[in-house]
C-alpha positions as CSV (number, residue, x, y, z in Angstrom):
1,X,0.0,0.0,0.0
2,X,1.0,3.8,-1.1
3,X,2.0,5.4,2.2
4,X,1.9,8.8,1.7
5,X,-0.7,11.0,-0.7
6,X,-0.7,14.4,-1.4
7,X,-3.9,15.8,-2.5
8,X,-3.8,18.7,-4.6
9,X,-6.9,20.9,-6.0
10,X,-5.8,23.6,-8.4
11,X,-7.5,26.4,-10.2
12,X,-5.0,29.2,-12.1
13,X,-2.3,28.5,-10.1
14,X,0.4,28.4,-12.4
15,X,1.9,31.7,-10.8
16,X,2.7,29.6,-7.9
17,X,2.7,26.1,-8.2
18,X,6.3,25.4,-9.3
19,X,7.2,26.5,-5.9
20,X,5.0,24.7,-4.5
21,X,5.2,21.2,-6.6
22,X,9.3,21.4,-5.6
23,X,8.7,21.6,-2.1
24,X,6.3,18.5,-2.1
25,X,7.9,16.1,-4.4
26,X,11.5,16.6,-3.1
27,X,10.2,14.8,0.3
28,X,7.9,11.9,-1.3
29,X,9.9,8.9,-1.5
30,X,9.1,6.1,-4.5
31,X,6.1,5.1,-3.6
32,X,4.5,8.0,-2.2
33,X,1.9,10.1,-4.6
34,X,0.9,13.3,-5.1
35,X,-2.5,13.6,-6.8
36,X,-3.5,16.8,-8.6
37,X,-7.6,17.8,-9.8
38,X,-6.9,20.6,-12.2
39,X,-10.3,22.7,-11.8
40,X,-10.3,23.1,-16.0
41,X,-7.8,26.4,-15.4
42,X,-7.2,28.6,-17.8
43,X,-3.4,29.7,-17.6
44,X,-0.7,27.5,-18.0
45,X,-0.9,25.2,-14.7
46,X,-2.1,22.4,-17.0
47,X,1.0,22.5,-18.7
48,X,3.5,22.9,-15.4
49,X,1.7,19.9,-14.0
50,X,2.4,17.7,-17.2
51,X,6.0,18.8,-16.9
52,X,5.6,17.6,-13.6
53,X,4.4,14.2,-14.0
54,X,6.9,13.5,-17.2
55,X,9.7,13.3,-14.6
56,X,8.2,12.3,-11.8
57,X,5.9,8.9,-12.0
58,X,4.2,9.5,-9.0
59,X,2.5,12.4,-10.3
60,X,-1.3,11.7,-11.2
61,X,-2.7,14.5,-13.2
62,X,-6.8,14.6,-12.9
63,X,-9.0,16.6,-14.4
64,X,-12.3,18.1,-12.5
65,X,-15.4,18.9,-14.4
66,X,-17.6,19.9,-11.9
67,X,-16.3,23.6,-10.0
68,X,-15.6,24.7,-6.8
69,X,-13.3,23.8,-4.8
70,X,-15.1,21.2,-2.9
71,X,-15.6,19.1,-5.8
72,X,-11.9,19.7,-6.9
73,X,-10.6,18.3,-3.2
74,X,-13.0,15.5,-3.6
75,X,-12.0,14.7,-6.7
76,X,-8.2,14.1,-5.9
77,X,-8.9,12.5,-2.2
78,X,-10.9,10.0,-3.6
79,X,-8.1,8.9,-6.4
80,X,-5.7,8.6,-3.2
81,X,-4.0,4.9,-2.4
82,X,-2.2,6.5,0.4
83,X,-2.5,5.0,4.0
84,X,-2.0,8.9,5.1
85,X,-3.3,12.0,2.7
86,X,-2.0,15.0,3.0
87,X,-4.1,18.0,1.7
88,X,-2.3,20.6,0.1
89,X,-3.1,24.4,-1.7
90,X,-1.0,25.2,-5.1
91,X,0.1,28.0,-3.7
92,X,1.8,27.5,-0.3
93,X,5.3,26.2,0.3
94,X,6.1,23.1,2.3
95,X,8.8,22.8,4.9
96,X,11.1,19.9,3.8
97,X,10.0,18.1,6.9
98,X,6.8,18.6,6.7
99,X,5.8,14.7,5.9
100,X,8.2,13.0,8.1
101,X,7.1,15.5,11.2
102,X,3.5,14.4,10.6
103,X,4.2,10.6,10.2
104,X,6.4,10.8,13.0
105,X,2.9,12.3,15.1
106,X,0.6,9.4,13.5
107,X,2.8,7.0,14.6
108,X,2.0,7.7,18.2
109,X,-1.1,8.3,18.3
110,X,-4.3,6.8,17.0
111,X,-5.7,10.0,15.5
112,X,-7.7,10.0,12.6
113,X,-6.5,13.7,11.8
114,X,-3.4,15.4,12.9
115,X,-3.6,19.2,12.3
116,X,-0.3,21.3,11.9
117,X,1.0,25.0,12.8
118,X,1.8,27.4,10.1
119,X,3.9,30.7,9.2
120,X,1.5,32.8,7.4
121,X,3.5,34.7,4.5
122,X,2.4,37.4,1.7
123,X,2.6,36.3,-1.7
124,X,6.3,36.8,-2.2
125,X,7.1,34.4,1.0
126,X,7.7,37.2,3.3
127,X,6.8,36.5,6.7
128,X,4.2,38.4,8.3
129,X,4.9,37.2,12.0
130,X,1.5,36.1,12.3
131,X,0.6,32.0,12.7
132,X,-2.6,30.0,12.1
133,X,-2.6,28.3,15.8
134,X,-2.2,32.0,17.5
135,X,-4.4,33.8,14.8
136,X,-7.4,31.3,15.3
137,X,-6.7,30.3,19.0
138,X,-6.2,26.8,17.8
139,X,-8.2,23.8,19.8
140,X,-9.2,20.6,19.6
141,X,-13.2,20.6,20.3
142,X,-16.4,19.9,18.2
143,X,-18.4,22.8,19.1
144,X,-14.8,25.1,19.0
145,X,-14.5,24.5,15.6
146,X,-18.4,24.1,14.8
147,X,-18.1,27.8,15.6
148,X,-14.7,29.1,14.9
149,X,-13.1,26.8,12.7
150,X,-9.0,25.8,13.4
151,X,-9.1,23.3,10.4
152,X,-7.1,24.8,7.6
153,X,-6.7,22.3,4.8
154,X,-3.6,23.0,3.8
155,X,-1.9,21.6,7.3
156,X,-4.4,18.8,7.4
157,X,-3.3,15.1,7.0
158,X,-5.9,12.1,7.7
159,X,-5.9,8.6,7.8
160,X,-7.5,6.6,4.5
161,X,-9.7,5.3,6.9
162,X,-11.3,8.6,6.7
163,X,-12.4,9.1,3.1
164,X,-15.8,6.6,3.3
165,X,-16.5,9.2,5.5
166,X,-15.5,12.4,4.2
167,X,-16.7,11.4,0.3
168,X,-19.1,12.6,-0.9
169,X,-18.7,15.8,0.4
170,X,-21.3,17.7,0.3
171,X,-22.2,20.1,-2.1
172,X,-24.5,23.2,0.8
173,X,-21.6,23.4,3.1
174,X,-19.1,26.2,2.6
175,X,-15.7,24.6,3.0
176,X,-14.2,21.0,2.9
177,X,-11.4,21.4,6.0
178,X,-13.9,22.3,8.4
179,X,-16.2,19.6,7.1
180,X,-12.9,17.0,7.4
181,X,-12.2,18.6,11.0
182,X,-15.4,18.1,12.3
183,X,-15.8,14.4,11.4
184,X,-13.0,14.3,13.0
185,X,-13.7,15.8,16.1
186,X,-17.2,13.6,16.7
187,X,-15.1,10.5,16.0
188,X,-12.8,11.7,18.8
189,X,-9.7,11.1,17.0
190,X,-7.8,14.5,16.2
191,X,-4.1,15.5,17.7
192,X,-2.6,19.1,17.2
193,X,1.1,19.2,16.2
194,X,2.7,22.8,17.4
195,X,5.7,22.6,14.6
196,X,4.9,25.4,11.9
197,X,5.5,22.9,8.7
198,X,4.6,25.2,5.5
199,X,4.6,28.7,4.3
200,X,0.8,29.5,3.9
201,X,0.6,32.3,1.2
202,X,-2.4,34.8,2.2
203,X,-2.9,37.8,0.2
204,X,-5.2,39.5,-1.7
205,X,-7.8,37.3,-3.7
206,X,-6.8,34.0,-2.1
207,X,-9.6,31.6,-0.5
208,X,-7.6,32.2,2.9
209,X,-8.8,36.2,2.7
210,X,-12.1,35.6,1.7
211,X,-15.0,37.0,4.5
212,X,-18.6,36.2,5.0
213,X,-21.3,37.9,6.5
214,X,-22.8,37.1,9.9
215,X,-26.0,35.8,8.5
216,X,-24.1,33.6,5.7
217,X,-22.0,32.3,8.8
218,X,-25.0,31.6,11.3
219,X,-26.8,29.2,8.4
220,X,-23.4,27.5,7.3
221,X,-22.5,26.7,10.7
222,X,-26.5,25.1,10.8
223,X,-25.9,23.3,7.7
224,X,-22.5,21.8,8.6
225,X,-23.9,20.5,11.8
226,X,-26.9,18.8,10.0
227,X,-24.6,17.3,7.4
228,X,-22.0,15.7,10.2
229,X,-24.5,14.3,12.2
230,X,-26.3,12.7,9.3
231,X,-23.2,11.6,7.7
232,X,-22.5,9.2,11.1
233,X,-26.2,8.6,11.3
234,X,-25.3,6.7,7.2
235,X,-22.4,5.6,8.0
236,X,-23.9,3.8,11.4
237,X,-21.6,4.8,13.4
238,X,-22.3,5.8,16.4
239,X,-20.6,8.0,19.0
């Protein structure tokens, strides 16, 4: 079995995604895989990605037909073989120890989701001395992150033993981390790991920036809540 996948969903990121490609495929060893939805772009990340994948066989390229962003996550996690998958944006920057660090936390623990630390940078990698686990207060907790989410996908990893569960995701909630974190969290099984692992780029226009109004908030917290609890109710599981 595959060990490591890296679940990639990209949409006109070829301004960044060389970087980003680099600092992922220089730590997967052999038989590892990094697995890439391409949202149909429009700029040239199609063609960076094949370059990609001609010198690097455990590149799969995929393509995503349906849009959004939740569709182009799904799309990649469910083409993972990994026994861990790693969710990552196209346009952060790994730390070169990023995978080994989080391996080394799943191997003592029995988490189903191990959540990372992160240096938040602007678009040309300058650090802005901010972090996600100070900037959102970081805990584990069901109705914490029901509320005030500390699941950012990009320094999520979860066990395979997750996607029955995760997939489909659904189509009325607003985010697929949060969704991820909150299985999670009524399973029981998530860990916090304090090491900051990636550069996450935040700037103008990127999902990370992106507000909401209170109202829009209020019903996708309702919704998200609904869709958890009937996803375990489907799944028979019960907590």
């Amino acid at each position: 079995m595959t060990r490591v996948s890296v679940a990639m969903a990209v949409y006109n990121g070829g301004k960044y995604i060389n970087e980003q490609l680099g600092s992922i495929i220089n730590q997967l060893a052999e038989d590892d895989e990094l697995v890439i939805s391409d949202n149909m772009s429009t700029d040239d990340s199609r063609d960076i990605i094949l370059s990609y994948a001609k010198l690097y066989p455990n590149i799969k390229f995929l393509e995503c037909n349906e849009q959004g962003i939740i569709a182009n996550f799904e799309n990649a996690i469910n083409h993972c073989s990994g026994k861990y998958v790693f969710l990552a944006d196209q346009d952060d920057v790994w730390n070169n120890n990023k995978i080994k660090e989080v391996l080394k936390k799943f191997n003592t623990t029995d988490a189903y989701v191990i959540l990372h630390d992160c240096e938040y940078v602007n678009e040309y990698l300058e650090k802005t001395n901010r972090t996600l686990f100070e900037e959102k207060n970081v805990k584990i907790g069901y109705k914490k992150n029901l509320w005030k989410n500390s699941y950012q996908g990009c320094c999520i990893a979860f066990r395979s033993e997750m996607i029955p569960v995760i997939c489909p995701i659904p189509r009325d909630i607003s985010i697929h981390d949060q969704w991820i974190g909150l299985l999670a969290e009524k399973l029981g099984r998530s860990e916090l790991l304090n090491e900051k692992l990636i550069l996450h780029r935040k700037y103008k226009g990127s999902n990370s920036t992106k507000h909401i109004s209170m109202a829009k908030r209020y019903h996708n917290i309702k919704l998200l809540n609904i869709n958890v609890l009937k996803r375990l109710k489907d799944r028979n599981i019960e907590l």
